[in-house]
C-alpha positions in Angstrom: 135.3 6.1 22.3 136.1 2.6 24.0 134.2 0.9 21.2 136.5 3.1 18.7 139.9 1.8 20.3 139.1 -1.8 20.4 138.1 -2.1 17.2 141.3 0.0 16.0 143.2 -1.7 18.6 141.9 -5.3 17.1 142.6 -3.9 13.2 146.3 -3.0 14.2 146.8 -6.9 15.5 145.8 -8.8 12.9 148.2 -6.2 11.2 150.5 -8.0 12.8 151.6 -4.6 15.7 153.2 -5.8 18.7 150.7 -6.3 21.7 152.3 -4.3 24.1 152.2 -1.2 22.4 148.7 -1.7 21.4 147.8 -2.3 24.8 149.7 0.5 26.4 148.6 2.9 23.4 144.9 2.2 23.9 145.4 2.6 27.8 146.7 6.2 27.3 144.0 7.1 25.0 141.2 5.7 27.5 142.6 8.1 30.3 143.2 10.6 28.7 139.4 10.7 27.7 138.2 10.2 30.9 140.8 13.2 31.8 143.2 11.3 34.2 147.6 11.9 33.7 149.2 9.6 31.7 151.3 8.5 34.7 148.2 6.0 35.7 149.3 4.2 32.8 152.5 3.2 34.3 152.3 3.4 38.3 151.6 -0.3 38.1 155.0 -1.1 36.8 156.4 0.5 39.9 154.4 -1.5 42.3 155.2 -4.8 39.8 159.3 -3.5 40.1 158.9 -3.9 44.0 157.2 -7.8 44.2 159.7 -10.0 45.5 158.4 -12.8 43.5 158.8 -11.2 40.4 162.2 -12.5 40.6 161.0 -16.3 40.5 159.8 -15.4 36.9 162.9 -15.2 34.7 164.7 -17.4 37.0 162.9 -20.3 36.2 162.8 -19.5 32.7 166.5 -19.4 32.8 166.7 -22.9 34.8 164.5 -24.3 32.3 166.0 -23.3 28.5 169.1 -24.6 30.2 167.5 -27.9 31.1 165.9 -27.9 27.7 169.1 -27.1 25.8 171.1 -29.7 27.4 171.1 -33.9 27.1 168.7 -33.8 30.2 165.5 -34.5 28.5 167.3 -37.8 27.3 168.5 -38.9 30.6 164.9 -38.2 32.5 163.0 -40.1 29.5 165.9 -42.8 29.5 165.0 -43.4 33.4 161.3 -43.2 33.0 161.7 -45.7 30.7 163.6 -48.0 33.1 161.7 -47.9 36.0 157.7 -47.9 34.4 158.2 -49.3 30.1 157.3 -52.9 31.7 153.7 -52.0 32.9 150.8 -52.6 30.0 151.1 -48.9 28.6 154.0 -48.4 29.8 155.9 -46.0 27.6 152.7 -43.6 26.9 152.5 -43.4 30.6 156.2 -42.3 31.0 155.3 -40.0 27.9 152.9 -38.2 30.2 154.9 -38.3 33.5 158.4 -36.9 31.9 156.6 -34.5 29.5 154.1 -33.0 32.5 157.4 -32.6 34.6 159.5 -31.1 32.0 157.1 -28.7 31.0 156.6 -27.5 34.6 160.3 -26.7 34.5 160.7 -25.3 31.2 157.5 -22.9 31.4 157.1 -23.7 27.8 154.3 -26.2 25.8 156.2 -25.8 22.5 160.1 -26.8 24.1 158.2 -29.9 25.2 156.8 -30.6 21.9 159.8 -29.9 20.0 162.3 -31.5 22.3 161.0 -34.5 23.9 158.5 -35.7 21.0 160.8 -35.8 18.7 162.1 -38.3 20.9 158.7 -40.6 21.8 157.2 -40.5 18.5 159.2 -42.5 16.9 159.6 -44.6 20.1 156.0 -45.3 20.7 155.3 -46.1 16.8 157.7 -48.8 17.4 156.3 -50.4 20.2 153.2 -50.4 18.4 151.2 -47.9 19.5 148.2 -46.7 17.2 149.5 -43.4 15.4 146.1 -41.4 15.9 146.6 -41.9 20.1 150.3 -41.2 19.5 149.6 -38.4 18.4 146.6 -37.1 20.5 148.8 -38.0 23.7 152.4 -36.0 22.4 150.1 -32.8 21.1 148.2 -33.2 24.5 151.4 -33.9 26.7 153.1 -30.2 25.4 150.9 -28.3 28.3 150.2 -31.1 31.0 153.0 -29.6 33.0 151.1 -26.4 33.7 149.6 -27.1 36.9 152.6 -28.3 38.3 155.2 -25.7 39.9 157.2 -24.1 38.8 155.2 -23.4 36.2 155.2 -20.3 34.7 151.5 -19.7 34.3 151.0 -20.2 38.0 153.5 -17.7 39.2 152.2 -15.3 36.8 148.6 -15.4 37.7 149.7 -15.3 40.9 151.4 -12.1 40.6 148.4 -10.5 38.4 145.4 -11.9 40.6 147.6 -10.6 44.0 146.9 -14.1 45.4 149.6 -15.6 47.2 151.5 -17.9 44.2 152.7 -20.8 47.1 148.7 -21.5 47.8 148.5 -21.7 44.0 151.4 -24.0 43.6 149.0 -26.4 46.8 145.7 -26.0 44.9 146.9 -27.0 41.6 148.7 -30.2 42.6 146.0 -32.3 43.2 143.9 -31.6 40.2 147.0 -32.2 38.2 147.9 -35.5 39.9 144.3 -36.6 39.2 144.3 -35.4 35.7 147.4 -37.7 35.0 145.9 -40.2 36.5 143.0 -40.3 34.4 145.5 -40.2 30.7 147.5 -42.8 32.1 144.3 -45.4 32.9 143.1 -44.0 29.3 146.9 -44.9 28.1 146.6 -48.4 29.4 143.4 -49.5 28.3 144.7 -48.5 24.8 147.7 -50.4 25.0 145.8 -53.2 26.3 143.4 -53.1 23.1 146.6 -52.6 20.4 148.6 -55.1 22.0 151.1 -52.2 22.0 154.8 -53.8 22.9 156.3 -53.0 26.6 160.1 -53.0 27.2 161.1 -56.5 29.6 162.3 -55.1 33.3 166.2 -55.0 33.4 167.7 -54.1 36.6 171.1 -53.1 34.7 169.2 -50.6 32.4 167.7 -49.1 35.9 170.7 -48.7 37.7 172.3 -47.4 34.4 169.7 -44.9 33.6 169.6 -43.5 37.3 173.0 -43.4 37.2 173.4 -41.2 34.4 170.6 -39.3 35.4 171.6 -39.4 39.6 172.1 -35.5 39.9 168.6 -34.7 38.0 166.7 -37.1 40.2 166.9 -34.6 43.1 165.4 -31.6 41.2 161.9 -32.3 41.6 161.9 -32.9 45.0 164.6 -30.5 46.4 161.9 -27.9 44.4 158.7 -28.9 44.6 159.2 -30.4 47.7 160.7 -27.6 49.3 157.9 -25.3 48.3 155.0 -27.5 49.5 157.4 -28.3 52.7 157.1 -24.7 53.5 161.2 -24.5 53.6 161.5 -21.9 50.9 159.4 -19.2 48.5 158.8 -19.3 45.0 161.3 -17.0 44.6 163.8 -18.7 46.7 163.4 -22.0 44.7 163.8 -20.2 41.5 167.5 -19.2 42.9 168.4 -22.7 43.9 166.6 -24.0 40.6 168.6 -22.0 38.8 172.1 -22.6 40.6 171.3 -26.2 40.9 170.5 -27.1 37.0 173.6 -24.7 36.3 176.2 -26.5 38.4 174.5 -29.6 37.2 174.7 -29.1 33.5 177.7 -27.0 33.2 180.0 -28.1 35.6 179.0 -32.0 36.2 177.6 -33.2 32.8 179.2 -30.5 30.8 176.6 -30.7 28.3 176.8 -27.0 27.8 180.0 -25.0 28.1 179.7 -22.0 30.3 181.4 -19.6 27.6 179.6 -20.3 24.4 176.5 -22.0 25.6 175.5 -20.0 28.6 175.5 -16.5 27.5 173.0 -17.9 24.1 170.4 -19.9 26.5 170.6 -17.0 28.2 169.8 -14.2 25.8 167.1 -17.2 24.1 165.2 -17.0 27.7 165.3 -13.2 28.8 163.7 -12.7 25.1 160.6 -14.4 26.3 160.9 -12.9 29.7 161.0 -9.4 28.3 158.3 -10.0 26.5 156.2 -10.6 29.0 157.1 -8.1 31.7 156.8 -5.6 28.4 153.0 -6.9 28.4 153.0 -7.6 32.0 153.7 -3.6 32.7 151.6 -2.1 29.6 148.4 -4.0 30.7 148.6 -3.4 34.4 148.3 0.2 33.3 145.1 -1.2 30.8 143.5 -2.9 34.2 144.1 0.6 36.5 141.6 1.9 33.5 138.9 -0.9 34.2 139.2 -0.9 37.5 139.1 3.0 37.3 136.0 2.7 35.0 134.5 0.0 37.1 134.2 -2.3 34.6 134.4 -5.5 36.7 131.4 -3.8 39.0 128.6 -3.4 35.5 130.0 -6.6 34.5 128.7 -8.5 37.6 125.6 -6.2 37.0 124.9 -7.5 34.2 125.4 -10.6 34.8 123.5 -10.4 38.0 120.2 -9.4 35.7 120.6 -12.6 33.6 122.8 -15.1 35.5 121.8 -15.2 39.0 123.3 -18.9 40.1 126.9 -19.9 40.9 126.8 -22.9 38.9 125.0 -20.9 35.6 127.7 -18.5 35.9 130.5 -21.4 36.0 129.4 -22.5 33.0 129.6 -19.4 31.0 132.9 -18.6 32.7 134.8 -21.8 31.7 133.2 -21.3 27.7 134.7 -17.9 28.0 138.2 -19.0 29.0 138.6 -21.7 26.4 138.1 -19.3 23.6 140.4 -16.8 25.1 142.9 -18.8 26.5 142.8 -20.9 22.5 143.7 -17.2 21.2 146.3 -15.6 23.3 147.9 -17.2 26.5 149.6 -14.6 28.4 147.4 -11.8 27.1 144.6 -13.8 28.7 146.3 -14.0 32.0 147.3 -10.5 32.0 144.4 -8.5 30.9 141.1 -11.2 32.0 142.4 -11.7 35.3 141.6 -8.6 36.8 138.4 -8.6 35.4 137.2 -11.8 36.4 138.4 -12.4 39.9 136.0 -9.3 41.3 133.1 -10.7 39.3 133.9 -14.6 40.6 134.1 -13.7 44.0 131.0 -11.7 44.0 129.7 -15.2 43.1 130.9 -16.8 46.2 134.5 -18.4 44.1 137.5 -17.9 46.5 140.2 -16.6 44.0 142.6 -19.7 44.6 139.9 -22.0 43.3 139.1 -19.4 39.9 143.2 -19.7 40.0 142.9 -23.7 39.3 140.1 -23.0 37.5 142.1 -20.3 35.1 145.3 -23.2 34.7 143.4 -26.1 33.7 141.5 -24.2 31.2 144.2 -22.5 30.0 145.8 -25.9 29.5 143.2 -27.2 27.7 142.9 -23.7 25.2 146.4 -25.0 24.3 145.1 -28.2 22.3 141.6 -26.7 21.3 141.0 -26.9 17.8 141.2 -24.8 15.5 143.3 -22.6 17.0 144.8 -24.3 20.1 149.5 -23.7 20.2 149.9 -27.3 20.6 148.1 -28.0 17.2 150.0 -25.8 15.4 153.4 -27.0 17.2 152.5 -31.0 17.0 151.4 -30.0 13.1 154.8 -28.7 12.4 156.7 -31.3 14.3 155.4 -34.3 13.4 154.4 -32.9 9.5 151.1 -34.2 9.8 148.1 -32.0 8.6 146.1 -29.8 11.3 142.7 -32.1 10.4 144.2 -35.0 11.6 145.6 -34.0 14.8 142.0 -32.2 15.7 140.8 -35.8 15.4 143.7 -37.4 17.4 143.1 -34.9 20.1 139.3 -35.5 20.6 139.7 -38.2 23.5 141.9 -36.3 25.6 140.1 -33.5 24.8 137.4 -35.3 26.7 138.8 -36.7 29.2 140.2 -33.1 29.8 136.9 -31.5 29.8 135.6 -33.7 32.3 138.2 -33.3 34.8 137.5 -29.4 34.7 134.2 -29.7 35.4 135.2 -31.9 38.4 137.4 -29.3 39.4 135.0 -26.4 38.7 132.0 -28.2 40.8 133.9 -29.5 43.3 136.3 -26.9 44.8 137.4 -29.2 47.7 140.0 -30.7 44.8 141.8 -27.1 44.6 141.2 -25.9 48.6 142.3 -29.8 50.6 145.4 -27.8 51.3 145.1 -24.5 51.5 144.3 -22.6 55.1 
């Protein structure tokens, strides 16, 4: 019977039915045949109603469309500019630096695609830059803000794993701070090689640009530093993240006007929020059944009879992830979680590590051809033809790779500061 409902299930996707209601559907036909109430279905959404950090979720989404719908992209990229387009590779390194940080904010690959390389394409072309590794770095850049908080993913998998989401946001910052490295030496070599142009230091354009952008500077670190300070939650900084890039935007810059601009970024944001608590809700129910069925328990089983290492299984694990995380994002998160996190830990993982683990693949799926988001997004952006971008992406693909087998083999990367 569970054979019969995933292949029906998988049929009435690729007709195009909304995953939710697949999800929940197939999740009252499993119980119902093993001759459990409906209710299990839903129970979960009462336990998911009642987590405190729940709250950080469409919060930040919030703070982040309004960032992205207002000139702020501009005024972080124009500062950027100013204070790092002198170095050797200069402007591909702000590219990564601004684009990491604004997708951490926004919770969203494509809004980083869409709004800020729109904005460096043309610049870095300019300057010289080869158009293959312009390319490769923009389509790459869209999801480099994922292991950063507050990114979405994190809080998410957080909530889903029932792992505390502020160790996350400690586990993740290193890998992600050693992962930009890594680009921006890449960046700089190429430069070097191109003889790519770099913008002459001017102390006026500095002290214009931070000007202009003096009450965005503090966001990152009122935010981020507060979390990893230990003065607020996740959820708290999600409230002032939100009030903060309100006042900011509304009431300072007035980029957006509270009347007609507000109630629009706001309707644009709770869409994609109510998506996922819809999914969120349906496949909690879907991982009572698995759990129910102890699915996670014959999995390891069967594993056990054929993979009987750690680092065997590692392998197999992160080739698993890039194919699912390449095909659906959030589904991934949601309904693979729960599966994997019993199984890893019966292989001697702790669940913070699998958590880093989880991010940096799932960053990677975004620009994995031939399905990766970013390919599609950079494709349609840029109008260039799905081919060559699979070719442009191929040495940050690498260098990508690489660093998530450093991270998988080495879990002292992800656990330095976590108690």
């Amino acid at each position: 019977m569970a054979i019969l409902i995933a292949l029906l299930i998988l049929l009435l996707a690729f007709l195009g039915a909304p995953i939710f209601t697949l999800i929940g559907a197939g999740s009252v036909l499993l119980f119902a045949g093993a001759q459990i109430d409906s209710s299990a279905v839903i129970v979960e959404m009462l336990r998911l109603a009642s987590l405190p950090a729940l709250i950080a979720i469409p919060l930040f989404t919030f703070a982040g469309y309004v960032l992205a719908e207002s000139k702020a992209p501009q005024r972080m990229l124009a500062l950027a500019e100013a204070l790092f387009g002198w170095l050797p590779g200069g402007l591909a390194i702000v590219a990564l630096f601004t684009t990491a940080l604004f997708t951490a904010f926004t919770g969203a690959s494509g809004v980083t695609i869409i709004a800020m390389g729109g904005l460096l394409y043309p610049m870095m072309r300019k300057q010289g830059y080869p158009e293959k590794f312009t390319l490769g770095l923009l389509t790459t850049t869209g999801s480099l803000g994922l292991l950063f908080p507050p990114s979405l993913p994190i809080i998410l998998y957080g909530l889903v794993a029932k792992i505390s989401i502020d160790d996350l946001f400690k586990a993740a910052l290193l890998p992600g701070l050693l992962l930009l490295a890594a680009l921006s030496v890449y960046a700089f070599f190429t430069a070097r090689r191109s003889e790519a142009k770099h913008t002459p230091f001017s102390l006026a354009a500095l002290k214009t640009a931070a000007r202009d952008a003096g009450w965005e500077i503090p966001l990152p670190f009122i935010i981020i530093g507060g979390i990893y300070a230990g003065l607020f939650t996740a959820s708290e900084a999600a409230s002032v993240m939100a009030f903060y890039v309100l006042a900011t935007e509304v009431a300072i810059h007035r980029d957006l006007d509270v009347f007609r601009d507000i109630p629009r970024v706001a309707v644009k944001s709770m869409l994609l929020v109510g998506a996922i608590f819809m999914v969120l809700g349906t496949a909690l129910g879907f991982t009572n059944y698995l759990i129910d069925a102890q699915i996670p328990d014959r999995i390891f089983a069967w594993l056990h009879a054929y993979v009987s290492g750690k680092v065997l299984f590692l392998v197999l694990l992160n080739a698993f992830l890039l194919v699912i995380n390449m095909i659906e994002i959030f589904s991934a998160i949601i309904i693979v979680v729960p599966i994997i996190v019993p199984v890893a830990a019966q292989y001697g993982i702790a669940p913070v590590h699998l958590g880093v683990i989880f991010l940096l693949n799932l960053e990677i799926g975004y620009m994995l051809p031939p399905l990766g988001l970013n390919l599609f997004l950079a494709s349609s952006r840029f109008n260039k033809k799905l081919p060559e971008l699979y070719r442009a992406v191929g040495p940050f693909l690498l260098i990508l790779l690489v660093m998530l087998a450093l991270v998988t083999y080495l879990p002292q990367l992800s656990l330095l500061g976590i108690k």
